[in-house]
N, CA, C and O atoms as CSV, one atom per row, in Angstrom:
chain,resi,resn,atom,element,x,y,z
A,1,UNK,N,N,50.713,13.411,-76.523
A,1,UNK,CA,C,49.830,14.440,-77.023
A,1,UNK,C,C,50.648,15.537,-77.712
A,1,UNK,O,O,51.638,16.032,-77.172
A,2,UNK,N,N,50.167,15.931,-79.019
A,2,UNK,CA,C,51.006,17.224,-79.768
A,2,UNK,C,C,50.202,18.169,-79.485
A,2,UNK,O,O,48.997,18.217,-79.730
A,3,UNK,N,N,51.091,19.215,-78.776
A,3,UNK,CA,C,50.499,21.019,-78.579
A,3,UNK,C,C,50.766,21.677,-79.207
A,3,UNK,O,O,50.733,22.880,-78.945
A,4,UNK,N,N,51.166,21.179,-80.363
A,4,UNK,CA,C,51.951,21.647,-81.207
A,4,UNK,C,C,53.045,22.660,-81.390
A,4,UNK,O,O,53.873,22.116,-80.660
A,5,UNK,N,N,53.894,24.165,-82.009
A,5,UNK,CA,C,54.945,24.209,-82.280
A,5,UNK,C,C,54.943,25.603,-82.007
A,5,UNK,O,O,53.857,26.142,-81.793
A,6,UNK,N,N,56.141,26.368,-81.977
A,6,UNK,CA,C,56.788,27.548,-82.275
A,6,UNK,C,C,57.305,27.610,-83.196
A,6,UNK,O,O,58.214,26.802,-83.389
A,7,UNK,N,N,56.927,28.756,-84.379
A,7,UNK,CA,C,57.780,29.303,-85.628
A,7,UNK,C,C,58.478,30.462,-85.147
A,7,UNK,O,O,57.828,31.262,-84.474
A,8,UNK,N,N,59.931,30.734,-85.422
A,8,UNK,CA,C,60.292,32.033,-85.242
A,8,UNK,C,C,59.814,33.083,-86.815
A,8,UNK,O,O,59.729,32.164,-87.629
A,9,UNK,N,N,59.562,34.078,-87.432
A,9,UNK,CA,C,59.144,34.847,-88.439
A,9,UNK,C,C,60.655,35.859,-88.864
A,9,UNK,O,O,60.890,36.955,-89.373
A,10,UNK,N,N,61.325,34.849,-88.365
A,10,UNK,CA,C,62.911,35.751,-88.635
A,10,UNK,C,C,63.085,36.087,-90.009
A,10,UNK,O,O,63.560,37.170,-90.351
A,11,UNK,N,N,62.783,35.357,-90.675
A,11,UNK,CA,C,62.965,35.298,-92.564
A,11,UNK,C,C,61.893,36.004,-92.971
A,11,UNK,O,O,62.308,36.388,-94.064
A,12,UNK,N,N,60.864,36.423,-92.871
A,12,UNK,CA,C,59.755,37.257,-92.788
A,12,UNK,C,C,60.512,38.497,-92.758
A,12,UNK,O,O,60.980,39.131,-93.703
A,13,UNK,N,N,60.551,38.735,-91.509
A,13,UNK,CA,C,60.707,39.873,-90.929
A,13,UNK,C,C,62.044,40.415,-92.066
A,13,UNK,O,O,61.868,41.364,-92.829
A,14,UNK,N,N,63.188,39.735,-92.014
A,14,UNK,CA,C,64.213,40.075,-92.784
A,14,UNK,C,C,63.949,41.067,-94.279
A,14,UNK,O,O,64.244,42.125,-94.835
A,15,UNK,N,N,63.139,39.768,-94.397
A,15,UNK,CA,C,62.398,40.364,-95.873
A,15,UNK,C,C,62.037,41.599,-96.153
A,15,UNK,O,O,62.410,42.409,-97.002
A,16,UNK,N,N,60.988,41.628,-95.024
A,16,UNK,CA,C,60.179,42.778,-94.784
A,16,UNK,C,C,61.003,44.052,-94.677
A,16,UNK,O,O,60.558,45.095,-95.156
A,17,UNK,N,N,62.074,44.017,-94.127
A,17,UNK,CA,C,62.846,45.628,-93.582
A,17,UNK,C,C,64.003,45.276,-94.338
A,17,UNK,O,O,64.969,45.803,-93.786
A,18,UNK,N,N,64.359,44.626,-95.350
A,18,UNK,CA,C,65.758,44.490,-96.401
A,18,UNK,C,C,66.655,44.750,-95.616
A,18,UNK,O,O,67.251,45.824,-95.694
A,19,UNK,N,N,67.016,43.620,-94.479
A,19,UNK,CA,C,67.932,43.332,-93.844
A,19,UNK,C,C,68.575,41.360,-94.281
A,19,UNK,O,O,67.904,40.333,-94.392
A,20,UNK,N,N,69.969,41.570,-94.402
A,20,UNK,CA,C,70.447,40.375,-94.674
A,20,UNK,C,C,70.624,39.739,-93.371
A,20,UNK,O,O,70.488,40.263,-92.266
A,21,UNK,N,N,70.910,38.671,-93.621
A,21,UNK,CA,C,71.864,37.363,-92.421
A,21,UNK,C,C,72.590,38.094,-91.692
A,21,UNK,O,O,72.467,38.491,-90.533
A,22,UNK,N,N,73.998,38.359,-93.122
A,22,UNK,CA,C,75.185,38.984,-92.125
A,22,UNK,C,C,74.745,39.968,-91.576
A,22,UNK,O,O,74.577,39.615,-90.408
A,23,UNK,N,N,74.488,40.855,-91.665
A,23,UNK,CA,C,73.906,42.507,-91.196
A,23,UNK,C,C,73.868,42.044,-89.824
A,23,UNK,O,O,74.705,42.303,-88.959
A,24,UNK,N,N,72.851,41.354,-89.702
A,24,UNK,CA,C,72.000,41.609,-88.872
A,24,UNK,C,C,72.882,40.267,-87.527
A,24,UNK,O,O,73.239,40.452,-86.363
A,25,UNK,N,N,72.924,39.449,-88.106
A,25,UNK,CA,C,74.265,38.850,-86.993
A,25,UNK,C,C,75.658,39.656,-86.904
A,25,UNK,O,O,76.251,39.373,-85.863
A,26,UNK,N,N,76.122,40.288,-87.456
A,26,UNK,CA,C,77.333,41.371,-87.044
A,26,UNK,C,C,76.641,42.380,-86.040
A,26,UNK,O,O,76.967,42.341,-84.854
A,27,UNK,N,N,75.771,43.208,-86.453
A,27,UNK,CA,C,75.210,43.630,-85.482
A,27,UNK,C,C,74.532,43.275,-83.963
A,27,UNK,O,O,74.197,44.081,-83.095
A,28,UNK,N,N,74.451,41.913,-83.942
A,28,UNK,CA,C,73.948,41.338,-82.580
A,28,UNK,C,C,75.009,40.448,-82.437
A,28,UNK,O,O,74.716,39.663,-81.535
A,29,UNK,N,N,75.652,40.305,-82.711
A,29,UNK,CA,C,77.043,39.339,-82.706
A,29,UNK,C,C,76.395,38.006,-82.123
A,29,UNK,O,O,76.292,37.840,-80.908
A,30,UNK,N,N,76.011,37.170,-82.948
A,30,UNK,CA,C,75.389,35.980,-83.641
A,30,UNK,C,C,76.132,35.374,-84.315
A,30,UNK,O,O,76.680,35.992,-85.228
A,31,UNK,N,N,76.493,33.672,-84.090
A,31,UNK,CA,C,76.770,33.078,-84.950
A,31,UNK,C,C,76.072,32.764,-85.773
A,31,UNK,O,O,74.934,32.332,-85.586
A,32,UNK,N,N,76.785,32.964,-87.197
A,32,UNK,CA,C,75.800,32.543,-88.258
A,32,UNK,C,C,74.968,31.477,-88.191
A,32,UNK,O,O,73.762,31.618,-88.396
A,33,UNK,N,N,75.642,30.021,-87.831
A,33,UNK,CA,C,75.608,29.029,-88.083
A,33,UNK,C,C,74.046,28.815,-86.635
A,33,UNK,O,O,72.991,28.301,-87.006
A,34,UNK,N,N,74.175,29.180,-85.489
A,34,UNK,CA,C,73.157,29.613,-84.865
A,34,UNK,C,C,71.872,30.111,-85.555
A,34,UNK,O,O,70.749,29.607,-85.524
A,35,UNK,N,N,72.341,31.317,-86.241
A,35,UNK,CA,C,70.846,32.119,-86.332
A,35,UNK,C,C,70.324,31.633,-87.637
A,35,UNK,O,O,69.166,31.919,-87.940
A,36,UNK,N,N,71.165,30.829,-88.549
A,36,UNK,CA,C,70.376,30.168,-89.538
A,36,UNK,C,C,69.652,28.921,-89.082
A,36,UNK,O,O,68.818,28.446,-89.854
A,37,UNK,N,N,69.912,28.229,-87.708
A,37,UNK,CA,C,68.900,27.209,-87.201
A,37,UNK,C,C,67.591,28.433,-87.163
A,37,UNK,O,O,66.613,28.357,-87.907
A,38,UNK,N,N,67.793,29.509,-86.181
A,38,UNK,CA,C,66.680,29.805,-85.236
A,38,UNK,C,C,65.578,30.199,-87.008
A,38,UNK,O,O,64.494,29.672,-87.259
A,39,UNK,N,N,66.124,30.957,-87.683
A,39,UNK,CA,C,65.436,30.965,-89.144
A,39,UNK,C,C,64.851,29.755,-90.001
A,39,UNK,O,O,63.956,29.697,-90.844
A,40,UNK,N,N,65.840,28.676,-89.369
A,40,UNK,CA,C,64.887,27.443,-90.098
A,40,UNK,C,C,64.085,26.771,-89.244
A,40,UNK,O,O,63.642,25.668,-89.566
A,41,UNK,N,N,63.733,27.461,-87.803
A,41,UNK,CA,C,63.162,27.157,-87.391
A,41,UNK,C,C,63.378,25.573,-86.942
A,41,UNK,O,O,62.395,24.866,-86.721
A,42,UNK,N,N,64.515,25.146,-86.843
A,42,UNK,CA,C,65.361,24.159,-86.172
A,42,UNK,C,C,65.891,23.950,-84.674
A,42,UNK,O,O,66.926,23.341,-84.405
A,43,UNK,N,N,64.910,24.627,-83.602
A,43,UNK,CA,C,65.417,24.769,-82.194
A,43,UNK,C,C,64.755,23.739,-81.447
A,43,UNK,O,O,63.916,22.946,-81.874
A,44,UNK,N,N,65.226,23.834,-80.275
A,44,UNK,CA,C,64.549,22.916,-79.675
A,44,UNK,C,C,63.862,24.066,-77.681
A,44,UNK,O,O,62.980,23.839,-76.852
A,45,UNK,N,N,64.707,24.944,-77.804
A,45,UNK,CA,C,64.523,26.076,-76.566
A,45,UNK,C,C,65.205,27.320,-77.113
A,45,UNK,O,O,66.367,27.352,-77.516
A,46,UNK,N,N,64.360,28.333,-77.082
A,46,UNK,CA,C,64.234,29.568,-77.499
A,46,UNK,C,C,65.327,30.497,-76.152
A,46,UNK,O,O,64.939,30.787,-75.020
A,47,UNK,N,N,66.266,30.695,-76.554
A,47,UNK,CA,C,67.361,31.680,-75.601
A,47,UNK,C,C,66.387,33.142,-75.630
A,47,UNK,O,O,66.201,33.668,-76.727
A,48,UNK,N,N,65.756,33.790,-74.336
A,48,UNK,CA,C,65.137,34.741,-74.030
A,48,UNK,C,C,66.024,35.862,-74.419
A,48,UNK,O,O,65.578,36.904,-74.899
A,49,UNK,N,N,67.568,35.592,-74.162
A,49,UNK,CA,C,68.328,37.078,-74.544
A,49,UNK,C,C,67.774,36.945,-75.991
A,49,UNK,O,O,66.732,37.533,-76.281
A,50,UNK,N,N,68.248,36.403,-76.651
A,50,UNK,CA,C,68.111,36.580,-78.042
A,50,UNK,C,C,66.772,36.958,-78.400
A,50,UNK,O,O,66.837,37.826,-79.271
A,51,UNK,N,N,65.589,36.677,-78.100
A,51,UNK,CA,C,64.104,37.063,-78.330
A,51,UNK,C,C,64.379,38.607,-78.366
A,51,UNK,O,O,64.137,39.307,-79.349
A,52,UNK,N,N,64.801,38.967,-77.434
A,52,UNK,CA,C,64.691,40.542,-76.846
A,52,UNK,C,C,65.368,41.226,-77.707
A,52,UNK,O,O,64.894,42.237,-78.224
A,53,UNK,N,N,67.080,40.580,-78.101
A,53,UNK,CA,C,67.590,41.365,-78.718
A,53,UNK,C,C,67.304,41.429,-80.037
A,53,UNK,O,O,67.975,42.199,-80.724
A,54,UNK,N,N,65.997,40.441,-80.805
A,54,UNK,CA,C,65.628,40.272,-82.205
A,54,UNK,C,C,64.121,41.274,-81.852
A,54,UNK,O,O,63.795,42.121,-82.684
A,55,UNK,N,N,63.563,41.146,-81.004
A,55,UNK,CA,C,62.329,42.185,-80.756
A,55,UNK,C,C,63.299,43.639,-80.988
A,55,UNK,O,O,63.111,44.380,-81.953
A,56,UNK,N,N,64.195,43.858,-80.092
A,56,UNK,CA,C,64.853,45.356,-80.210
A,56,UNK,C,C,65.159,45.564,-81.490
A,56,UNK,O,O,64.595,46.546,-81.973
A,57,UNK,N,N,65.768,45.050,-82.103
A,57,UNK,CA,C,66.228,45.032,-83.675
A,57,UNK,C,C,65.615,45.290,-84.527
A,57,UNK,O,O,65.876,46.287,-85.200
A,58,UNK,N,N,64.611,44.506,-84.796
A,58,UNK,CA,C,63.331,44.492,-85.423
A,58,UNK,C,C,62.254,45.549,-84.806
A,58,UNK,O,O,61.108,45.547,-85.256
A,59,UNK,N,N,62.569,46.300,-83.945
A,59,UNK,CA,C,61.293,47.014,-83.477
A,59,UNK,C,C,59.894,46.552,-83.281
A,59,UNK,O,O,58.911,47.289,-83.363
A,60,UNK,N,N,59.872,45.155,-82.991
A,60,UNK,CA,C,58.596,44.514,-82.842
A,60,UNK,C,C,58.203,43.524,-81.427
A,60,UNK,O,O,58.994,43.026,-80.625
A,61,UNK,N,N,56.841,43.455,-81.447
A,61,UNK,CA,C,56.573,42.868,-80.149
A,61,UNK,C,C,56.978,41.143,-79.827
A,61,UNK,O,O,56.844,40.710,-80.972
A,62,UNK,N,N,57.233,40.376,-79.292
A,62,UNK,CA,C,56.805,38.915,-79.008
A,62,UNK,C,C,56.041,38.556,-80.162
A,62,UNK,O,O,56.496,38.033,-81.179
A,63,UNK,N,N,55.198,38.777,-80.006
A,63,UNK,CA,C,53.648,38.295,-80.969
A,63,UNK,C,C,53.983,38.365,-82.361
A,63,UNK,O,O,53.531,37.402,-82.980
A,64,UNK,N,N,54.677,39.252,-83.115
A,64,UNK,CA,C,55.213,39.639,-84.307
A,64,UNK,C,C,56.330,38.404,-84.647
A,64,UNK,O,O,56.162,37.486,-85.450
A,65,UNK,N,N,57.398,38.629,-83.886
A,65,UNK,CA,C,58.245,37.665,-84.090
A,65,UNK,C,C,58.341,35.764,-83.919
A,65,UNK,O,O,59.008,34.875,-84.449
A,66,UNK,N,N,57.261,35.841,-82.871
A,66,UNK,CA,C,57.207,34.024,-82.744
A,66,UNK,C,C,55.498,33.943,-83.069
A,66,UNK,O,O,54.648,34.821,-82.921
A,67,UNK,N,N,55.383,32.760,-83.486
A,67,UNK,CA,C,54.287,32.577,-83.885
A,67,UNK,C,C,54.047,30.749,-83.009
A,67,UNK,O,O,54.878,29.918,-82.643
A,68,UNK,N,N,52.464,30.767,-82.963
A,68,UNK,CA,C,52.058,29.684,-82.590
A,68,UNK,C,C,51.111,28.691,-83.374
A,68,UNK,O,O,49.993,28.908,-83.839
A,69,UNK,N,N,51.776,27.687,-83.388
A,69,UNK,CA,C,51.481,26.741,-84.710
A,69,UNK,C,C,49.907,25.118,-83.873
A,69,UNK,O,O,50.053,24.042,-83.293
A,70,UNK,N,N,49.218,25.571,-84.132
A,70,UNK,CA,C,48.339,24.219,-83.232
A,70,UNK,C,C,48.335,23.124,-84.117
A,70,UNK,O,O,48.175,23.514,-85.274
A,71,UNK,N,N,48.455,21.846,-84.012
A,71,UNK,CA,C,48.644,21.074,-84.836
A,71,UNK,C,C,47.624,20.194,-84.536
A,71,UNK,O,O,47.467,19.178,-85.212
């Protein structure tokens, strides 16, 4: 059975507040090569630190940043 998916809105959000890649992984000290999966939306389990520290960053709730996809 498909329940379908989680999108992260990382590339969104980026957009939205003219914040780059690097920026924003120097500042949370992120591997690049990491946070361009979680942006392509290439994961398979969502690391809770990281939620928090992309909610803090972004100044936004859960709900803002992950999205739920029903398929």
């Amino acid at each position: 059975m498909n329940y379908g998916h989680l999108e992260l809105r990382i590339e969104e959000l980026l957009q939205e507040k003219g914040i780059s890649k690097n920026m924003i992984c120097k500042e949370l000290d992120i591997l690049r090569s990491n946070f361009n999966r979680y942006c392509r939306n290439e994961f398979q389990r969502l690391d809770a630190n990281l939620i928090c520290k992309l909610c803090n960053y972004f100044e936004c709730e859960i709900g803002e940043l992950i999205r739920y996809v029903k398929e």
